[in-house]
ROVO-489733 format. One record per atom (N, C-alpha, C, CB): residue in one letter; x, y, z. Coordinates in steps of 0.001 Angstrom, whole numbers. Glycine has a CB too. Layout:
N
   rest      east     north        up
      a         X         Y         Z
...
END
This chain:
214
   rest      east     north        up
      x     -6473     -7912     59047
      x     -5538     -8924     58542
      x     -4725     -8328     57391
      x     -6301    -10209     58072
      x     -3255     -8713     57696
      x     -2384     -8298     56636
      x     -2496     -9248     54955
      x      -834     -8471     57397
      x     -2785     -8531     53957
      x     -2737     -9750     53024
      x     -1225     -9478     52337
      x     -4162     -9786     51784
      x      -545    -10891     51793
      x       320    -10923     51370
      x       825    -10022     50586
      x       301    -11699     51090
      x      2229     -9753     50244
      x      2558     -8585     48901
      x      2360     -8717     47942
      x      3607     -8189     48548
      x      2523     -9716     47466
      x      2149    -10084     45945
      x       885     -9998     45763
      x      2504    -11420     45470
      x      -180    -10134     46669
      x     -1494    -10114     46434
      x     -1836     -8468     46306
      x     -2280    -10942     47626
      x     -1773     -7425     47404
      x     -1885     -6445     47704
      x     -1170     -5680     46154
      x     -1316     -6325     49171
      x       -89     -6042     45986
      x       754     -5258     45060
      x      -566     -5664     43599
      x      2834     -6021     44922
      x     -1249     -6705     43474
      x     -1465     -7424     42214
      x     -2948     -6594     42272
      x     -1372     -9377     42193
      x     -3450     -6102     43792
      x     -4492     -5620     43749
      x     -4569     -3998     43473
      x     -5004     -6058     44836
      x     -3050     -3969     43683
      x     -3176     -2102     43464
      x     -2590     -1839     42208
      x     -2231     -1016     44676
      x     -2289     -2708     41215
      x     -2255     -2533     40077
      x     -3681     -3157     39155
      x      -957     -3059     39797
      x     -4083     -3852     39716
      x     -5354     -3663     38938
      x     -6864     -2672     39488
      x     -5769     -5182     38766
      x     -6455     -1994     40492
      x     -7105      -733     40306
      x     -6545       858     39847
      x     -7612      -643     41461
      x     -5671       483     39081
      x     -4738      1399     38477
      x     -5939      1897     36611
      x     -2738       213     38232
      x     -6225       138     36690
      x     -7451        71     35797
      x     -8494      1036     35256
      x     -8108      -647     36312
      x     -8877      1745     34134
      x    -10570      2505     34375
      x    -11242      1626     34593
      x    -11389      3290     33229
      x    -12309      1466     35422
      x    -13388       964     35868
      x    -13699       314     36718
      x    -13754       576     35345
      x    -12174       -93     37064
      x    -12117      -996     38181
      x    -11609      -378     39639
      x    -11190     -2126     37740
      x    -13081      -525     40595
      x    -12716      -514     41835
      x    -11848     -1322     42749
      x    -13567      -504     42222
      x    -11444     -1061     44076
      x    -10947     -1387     45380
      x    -11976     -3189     45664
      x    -11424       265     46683
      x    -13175     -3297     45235
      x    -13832     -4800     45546
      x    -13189     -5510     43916
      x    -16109     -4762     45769
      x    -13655     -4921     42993
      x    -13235     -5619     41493
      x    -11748     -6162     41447
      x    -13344     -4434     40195
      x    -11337     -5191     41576
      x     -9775     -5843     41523
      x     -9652     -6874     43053
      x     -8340     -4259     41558
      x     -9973     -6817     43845
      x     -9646     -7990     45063
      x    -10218     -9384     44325
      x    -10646     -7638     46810
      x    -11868     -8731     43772
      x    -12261    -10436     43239
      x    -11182    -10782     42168
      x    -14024    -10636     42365
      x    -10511    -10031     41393
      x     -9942    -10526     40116
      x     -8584    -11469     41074
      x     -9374     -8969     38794
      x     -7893    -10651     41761
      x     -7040    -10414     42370
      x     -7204    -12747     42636
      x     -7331     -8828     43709
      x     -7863    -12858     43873
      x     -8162    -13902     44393
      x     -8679    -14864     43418
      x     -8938    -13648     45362
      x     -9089    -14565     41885
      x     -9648    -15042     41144
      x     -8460    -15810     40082
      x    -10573    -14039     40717
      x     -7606    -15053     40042
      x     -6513    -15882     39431
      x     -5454    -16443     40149
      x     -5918    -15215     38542
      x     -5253    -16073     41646
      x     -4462    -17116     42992
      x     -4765    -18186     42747
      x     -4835    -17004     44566
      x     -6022    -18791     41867
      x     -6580    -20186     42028
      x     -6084    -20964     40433
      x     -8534    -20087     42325
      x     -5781    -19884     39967
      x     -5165    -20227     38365
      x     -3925    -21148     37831
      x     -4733    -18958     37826
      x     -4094    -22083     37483
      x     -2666    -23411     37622
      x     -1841    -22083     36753
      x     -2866    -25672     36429
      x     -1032    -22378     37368
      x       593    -21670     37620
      x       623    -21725     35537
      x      2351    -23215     38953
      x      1024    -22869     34928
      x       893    -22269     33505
      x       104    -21645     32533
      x      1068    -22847     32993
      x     -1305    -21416     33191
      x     -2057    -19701     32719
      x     -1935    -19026     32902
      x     -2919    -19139     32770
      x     -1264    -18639     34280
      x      -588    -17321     34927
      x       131    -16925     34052
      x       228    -17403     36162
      x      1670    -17969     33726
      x      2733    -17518     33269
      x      2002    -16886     31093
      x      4136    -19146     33601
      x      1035    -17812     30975
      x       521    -17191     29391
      x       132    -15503     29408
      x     -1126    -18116     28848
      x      -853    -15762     30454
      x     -1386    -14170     31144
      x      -152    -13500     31346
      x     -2274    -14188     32781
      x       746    -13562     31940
      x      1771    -12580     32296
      x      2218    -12170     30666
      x      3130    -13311     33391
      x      2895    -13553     30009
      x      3300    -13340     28972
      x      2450    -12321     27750
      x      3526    -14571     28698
      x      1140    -12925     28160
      x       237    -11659     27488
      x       467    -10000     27022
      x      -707    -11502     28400
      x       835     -9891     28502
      x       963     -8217     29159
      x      2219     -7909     28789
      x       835     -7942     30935
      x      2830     -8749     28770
      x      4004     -8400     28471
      x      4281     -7949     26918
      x      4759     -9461     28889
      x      3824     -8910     25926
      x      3941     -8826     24554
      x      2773     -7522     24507
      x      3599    -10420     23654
      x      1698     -6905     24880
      x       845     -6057     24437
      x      2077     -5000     24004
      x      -364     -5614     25553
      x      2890     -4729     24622
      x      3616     -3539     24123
      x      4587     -3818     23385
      x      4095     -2742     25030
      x      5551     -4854     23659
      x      6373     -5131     22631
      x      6312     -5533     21305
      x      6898     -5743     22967
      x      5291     -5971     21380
      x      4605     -6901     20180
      x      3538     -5976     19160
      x      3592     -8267     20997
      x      3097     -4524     19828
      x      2158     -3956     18937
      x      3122     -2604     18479
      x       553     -3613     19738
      x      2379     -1819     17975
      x      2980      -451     17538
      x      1759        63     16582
      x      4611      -598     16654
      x      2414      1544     16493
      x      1697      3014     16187
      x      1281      2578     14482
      x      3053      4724     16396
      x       588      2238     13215
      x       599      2867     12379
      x      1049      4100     11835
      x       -39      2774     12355
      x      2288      3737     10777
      x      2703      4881     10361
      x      1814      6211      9743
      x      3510      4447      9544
      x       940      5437      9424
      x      -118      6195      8310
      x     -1390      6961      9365
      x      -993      4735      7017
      x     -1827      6362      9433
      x     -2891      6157     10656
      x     -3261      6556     12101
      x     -2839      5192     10861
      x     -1958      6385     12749
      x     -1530      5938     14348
      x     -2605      5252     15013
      x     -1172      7223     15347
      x     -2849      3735     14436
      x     -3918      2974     15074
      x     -2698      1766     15508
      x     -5440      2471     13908
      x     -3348       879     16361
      x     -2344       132     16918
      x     -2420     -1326     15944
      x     -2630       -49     18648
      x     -1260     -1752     15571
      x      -988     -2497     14557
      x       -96     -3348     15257
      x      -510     -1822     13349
      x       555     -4651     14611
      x      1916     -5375     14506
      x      2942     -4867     13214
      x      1559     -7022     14310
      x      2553     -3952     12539
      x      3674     -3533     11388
      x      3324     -2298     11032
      x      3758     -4430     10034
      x      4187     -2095     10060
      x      4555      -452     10416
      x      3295       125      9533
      x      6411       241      9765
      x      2688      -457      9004
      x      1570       366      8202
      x       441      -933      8542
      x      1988       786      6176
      x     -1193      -795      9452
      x     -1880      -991      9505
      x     -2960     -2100      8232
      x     -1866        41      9903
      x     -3577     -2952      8554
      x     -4493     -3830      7145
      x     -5331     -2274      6515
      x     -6159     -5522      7945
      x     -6006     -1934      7396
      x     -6766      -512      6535
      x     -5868      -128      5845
      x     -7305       844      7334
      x     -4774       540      6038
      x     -3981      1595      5519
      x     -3628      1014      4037
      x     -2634      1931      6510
      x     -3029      -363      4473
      x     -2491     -1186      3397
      x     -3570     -1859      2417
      x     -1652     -2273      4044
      x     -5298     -1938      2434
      x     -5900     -2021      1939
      x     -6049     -1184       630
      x     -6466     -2105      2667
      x     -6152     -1584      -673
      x     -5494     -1007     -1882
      x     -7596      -607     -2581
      x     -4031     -2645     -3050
      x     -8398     -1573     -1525
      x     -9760     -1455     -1946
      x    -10509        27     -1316
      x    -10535     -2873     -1401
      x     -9733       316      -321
      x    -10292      1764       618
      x    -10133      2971        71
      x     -9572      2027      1974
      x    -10932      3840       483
      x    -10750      5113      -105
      x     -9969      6011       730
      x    -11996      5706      -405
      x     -9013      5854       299
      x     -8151      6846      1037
      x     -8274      8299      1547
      x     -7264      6932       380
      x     -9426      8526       636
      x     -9343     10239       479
      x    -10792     10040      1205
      x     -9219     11223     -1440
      x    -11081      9779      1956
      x    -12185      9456      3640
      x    -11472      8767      4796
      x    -13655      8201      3393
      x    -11572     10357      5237
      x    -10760     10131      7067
      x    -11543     10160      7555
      x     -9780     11053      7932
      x    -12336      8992      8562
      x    -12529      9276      9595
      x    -11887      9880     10920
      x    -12843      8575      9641
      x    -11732     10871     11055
      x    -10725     11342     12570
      x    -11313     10801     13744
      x    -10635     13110     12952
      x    -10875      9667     14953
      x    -11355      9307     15714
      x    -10630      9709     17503
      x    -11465      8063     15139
      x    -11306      9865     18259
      x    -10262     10016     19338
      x     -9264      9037     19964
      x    -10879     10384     20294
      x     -9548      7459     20016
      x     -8864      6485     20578
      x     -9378      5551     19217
      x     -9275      6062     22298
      x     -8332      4206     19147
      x     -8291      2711     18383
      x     -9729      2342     19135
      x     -6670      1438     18805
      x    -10314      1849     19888
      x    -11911      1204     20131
      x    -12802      2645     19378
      x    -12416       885     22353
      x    -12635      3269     19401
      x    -13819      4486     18086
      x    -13474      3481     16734
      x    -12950      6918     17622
      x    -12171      3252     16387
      x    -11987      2895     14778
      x    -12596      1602     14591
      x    -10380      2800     14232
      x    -12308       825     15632
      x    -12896      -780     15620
      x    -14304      -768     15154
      x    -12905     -1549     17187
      x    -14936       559     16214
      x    -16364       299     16323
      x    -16809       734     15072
      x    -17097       985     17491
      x    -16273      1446     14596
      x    -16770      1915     13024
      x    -16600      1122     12208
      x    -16195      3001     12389
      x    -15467      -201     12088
      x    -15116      -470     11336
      x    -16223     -1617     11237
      x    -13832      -507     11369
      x    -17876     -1859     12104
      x    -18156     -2859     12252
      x    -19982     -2450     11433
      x    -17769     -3358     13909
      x    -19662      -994     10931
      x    -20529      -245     10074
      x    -20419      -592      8539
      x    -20238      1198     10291
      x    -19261     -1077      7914
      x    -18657     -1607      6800
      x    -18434      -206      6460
      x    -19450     -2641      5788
      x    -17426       506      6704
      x    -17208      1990      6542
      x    -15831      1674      5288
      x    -16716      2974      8358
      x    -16120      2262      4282
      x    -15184      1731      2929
      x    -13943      2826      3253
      x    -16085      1992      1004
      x    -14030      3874      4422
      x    -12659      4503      4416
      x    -11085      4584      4693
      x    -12832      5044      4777
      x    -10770      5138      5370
      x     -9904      4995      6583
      x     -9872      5733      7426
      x     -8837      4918      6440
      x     -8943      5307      8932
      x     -9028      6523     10294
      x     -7418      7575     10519
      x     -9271      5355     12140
      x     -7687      7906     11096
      x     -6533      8460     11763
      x     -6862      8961     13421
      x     -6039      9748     10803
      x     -6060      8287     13885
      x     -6263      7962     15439
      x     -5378      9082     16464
      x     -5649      6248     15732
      x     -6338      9992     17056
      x     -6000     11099     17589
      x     -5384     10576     19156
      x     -7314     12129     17545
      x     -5548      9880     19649
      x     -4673      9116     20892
      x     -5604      9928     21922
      x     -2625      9443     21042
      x     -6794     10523     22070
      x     -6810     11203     23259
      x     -8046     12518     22486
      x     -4934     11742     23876
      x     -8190     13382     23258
      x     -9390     14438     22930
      x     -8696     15713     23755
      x    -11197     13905     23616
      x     -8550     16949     23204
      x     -8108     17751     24141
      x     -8982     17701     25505
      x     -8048     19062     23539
      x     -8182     17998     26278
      x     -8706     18422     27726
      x     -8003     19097     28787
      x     -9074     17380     28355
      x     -7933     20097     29001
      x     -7229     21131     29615
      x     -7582     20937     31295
      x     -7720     22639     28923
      x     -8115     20509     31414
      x     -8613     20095     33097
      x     -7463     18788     33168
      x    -10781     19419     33358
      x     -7198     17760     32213
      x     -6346     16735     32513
      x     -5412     16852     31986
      x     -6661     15665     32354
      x     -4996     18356     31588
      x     -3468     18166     30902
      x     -2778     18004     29641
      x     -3048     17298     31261
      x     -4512     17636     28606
      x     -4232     17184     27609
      x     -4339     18338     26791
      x     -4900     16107     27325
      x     -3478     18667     26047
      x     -3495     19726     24800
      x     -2922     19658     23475
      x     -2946     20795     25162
      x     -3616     20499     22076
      x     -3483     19887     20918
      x     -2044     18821     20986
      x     -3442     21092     19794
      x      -802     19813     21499
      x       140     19207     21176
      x       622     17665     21676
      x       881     20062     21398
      x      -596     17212     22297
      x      -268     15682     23274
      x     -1131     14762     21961
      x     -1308     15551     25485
      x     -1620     15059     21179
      x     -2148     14603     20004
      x     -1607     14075     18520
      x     -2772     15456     19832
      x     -2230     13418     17644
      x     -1833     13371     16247
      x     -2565     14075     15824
      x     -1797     12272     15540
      x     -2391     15795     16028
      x     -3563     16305     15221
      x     -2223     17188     13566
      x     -4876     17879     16659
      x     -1217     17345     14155
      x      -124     17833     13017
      x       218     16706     12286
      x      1266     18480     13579
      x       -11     14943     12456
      x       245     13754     11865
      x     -1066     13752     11043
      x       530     12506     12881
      x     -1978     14291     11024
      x     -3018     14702     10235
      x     -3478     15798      8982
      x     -3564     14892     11018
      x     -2547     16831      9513
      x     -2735     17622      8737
      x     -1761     17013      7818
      x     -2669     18942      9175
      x      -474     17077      8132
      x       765     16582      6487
      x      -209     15295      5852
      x      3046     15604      7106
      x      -774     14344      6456
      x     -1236     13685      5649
      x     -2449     14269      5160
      x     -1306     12555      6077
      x     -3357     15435      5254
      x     -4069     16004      4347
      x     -3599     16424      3226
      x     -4578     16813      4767
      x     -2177     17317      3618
      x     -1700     17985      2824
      x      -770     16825      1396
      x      -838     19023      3830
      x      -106     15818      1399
      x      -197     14828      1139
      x     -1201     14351       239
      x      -151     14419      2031
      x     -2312     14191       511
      x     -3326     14000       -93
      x     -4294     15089     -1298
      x     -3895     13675       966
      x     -3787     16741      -848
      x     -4644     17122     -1802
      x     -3346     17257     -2558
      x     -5741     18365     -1579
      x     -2458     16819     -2775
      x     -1576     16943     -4022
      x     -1298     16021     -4444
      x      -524     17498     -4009
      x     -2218     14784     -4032
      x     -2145     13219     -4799
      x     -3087     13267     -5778
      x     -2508     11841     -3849
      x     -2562     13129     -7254
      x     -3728     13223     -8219
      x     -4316     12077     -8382
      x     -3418     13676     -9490
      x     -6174     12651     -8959
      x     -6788     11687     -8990
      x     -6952     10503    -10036
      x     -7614     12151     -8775
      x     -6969      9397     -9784
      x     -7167      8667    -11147
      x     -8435      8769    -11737
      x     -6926      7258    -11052
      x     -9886      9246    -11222
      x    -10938      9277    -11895
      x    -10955     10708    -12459
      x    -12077      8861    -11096
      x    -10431     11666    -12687
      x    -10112     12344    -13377
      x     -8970     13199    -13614
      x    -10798     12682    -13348
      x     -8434     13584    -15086
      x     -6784     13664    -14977
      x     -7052     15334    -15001
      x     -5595     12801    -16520
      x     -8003     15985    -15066
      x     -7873     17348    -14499
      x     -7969     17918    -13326
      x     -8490     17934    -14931
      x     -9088     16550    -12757
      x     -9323     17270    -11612
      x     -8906     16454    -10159
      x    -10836     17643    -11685
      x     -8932     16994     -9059
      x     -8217     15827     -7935
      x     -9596     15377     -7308
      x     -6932     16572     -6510
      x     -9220     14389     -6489
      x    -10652     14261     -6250
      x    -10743     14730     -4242
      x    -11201     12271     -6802
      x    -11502     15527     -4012
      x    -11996     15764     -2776
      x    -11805     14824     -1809
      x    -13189     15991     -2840
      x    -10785     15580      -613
      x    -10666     14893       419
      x    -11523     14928      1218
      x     -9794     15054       914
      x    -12025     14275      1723
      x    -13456     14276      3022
      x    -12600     13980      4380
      x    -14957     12655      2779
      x    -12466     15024      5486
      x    -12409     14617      6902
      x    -13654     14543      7780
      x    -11557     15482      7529
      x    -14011     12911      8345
      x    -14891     12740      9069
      x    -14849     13292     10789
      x    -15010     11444      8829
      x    -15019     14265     11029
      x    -14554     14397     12952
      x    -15418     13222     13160
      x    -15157     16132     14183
      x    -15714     12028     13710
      x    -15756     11224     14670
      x    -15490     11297     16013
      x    -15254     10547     14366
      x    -15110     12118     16454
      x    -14894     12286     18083
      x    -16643     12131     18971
      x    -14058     14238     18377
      x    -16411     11930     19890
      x    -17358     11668     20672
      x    -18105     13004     20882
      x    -16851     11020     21855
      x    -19724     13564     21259
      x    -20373     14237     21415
      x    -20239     14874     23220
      x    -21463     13581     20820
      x    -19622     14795     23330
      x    -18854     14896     25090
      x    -18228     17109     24696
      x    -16463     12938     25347
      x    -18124     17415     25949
      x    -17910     18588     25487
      x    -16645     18873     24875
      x    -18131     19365     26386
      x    -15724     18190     25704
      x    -14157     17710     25282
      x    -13887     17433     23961
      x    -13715     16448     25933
      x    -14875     16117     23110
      x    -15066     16176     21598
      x    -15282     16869     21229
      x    -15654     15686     21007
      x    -16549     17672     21374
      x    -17067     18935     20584
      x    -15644     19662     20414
      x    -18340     19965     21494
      x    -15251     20630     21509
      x    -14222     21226     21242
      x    -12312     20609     19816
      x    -14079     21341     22895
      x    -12468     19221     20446
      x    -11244     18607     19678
      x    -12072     19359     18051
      x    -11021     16321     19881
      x    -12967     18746     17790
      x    -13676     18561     16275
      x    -13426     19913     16010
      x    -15436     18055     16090
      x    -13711     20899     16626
      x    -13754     22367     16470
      x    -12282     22808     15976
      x    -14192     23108     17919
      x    -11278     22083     17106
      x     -9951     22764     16899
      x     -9647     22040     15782
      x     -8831     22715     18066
      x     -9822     20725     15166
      x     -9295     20168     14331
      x     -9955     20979     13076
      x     -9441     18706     14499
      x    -11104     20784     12699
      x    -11796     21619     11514
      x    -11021     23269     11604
      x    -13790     21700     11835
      x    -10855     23751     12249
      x    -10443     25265     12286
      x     -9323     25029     11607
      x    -10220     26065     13720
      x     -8195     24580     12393
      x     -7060     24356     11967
      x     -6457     24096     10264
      x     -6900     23392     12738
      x     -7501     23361     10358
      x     -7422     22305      8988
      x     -7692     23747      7856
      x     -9080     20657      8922
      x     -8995     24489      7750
      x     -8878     25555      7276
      x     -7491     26668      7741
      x    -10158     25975      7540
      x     -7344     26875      8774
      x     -6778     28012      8823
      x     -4989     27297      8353
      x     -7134     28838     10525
      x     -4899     26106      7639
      x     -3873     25567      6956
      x     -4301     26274      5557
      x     -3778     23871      7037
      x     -5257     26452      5115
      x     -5449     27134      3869
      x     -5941     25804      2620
      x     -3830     28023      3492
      x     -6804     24758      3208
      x     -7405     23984      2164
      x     -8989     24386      2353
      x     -7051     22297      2326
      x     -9306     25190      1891
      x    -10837     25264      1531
      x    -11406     23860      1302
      x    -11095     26149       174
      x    -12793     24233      1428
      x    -14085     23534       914
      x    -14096     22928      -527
      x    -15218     24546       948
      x    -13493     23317     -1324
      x    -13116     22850     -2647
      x    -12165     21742     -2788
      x    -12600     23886     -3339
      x    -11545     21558     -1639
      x    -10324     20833     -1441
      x    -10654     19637      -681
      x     -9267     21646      -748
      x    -11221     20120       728
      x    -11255     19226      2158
      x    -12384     19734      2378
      x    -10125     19380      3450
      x    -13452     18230      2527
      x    -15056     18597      2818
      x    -14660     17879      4405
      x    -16643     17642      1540
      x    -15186     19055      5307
      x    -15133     18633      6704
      x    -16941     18099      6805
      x    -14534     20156      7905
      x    -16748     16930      7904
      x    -17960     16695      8147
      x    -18014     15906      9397
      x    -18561     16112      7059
      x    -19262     15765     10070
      x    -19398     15791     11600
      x    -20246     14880     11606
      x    -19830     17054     12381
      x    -19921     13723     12063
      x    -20739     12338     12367
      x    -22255     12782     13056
      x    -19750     11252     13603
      x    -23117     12245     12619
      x    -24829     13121     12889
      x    -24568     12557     14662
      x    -26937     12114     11654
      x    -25862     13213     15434
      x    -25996     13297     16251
      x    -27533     13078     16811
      x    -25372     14149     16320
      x    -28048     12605     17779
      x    -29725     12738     18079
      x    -29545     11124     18782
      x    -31110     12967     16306
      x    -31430     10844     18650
      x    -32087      9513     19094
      x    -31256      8170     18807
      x    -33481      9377     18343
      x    -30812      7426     20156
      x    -30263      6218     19809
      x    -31292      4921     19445
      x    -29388      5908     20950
      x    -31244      4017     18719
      x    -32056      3171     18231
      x    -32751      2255     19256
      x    -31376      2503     17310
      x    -34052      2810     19865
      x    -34685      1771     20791
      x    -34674      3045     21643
      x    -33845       171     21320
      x    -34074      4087     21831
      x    -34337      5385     22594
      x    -36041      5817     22733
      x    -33478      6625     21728
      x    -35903      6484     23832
      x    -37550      7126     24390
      x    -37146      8880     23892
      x    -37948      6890     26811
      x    -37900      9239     23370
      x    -38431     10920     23131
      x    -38195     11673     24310
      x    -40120     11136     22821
      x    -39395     10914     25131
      x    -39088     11145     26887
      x    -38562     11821     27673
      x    -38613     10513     27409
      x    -37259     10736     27386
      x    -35956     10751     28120
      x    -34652     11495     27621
      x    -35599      9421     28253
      x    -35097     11783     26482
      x    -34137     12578     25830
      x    -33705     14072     26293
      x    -34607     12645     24573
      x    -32884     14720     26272
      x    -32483     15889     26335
      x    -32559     16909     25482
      x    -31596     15805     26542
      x    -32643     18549     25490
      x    -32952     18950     24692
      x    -32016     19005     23205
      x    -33313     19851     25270
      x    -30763     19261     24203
      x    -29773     18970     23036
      x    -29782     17795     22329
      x    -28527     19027     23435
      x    -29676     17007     22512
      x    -30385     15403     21682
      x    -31694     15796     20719
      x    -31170     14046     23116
      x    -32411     15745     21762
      x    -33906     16248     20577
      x    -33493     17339     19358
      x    -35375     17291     21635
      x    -32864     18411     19649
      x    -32098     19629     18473
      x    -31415     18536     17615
      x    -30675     20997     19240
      x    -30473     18242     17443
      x    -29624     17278     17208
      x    -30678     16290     15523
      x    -29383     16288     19067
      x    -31636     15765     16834
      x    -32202     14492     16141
      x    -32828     15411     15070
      x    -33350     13373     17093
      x    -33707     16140     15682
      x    -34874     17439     14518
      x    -33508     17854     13358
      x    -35678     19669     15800
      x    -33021     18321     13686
      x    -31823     18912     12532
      x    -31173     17940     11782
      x    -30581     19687     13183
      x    -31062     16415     11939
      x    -30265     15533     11034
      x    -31442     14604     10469
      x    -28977     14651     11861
      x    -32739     14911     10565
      x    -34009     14276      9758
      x    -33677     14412      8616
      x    -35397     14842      9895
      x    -34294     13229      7720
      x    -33982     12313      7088
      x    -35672     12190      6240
      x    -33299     11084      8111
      x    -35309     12453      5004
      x    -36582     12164      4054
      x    -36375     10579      3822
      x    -36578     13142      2430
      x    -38159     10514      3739
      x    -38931      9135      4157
      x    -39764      9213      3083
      x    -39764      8996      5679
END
């Protein structure tokens, strides 16, 4: 049986989706055919405003309604703590840690199998704002500046590993030492409610090496 265009068309754009299969999108698909006609048109209107209606953080590049982000524009944050994250859902999720810093949102993780390389990134929208920063003097002391901290946050995936690598390299081979820019690497190991077990060795290394006096 032929199904209609609008249906077919509505089903091959929502497996355009990550996660969503060829059955998921048919149920969604048939799931809103049954939807009174003025939720449709809100839903459409939805999709529509996601892009017109949001934008890049100038500061940041997290997705905002104005040109500088609530973090960014937060006067209580410590500016001089970047978390570097690969996508906006990393920053959310941190932000639900009560993390007193701010992010800067890399859009993506290198990956050379999909095309993606430094330059498809905010990884140069990062550095000027390092650089930026170690020549912002400090107010807690008028001799000295105070230490920028970059957090890599990227995911433990091999793809992360590598981003964190190129970003920390870089960042030195810009010429801000350790005195300047403390790089540091979100810990790694046992998730909470995790089995020993089941763990991997790299996990187990990980967990043994970021122990924690008790």
């Amino acid at each position: 049986m032929k199904l209609p265009k609008p249906i077919s068309n509505l089903i091959d754009s929502f497996e355009r989706l990550p996660g969503i299969g060829p059955k998921t999108a048919q149920r969604l698909t048939f799931f809103l055919l049954h939807f009174p006609q003025e939720e449709l048109e809100r839903f459409a209107d939805s999709l529509v405003e996601l892009k017109k209606g949001t934008k890049l953080c100038n500061v940041c590049k997290n997705v905002t309604e104005f040109d500088v982000c609530s973090v960014c524009d937060d006067s209580s944050r410590n500016k001089k703590l970047i978390a570097v994250v690969a996508n906006p859902l990393d920053a959310f999720a941190l932000e639900k840690t009560n993390f007193k810093g701010v992010y800067h949102v890399l859009h993506g993780i290198i990956d050379p199998l999909n095309g993606v390389g430094p330059d498809d990134l905010f990884i140069k929208e990062l550095i000027d704002r390092i650089s930026r920063l170690v020549d912002e003097p400090s107010f807690d002391s008028v001799n000295e500046d105070k230490i920028v901290e970059v957090i890599l946050a990227t995911n433990t995936s091999m793809e992360g590993e590598s981003t964190a690598m190129y970003v920390s390299k870089l960042i030195r081979e810009k010429g801000f030492d350790s005195d300047r820019v403390k790089l540091t690497r979100i810990a790694r190991g046992l998730p909470v409610g995790g089995d020993i077990e089941y763990a991997d060795d790299i996990t187990l290394s990980r967990a043994l090496d970021g122990r924690l006096e008790v």
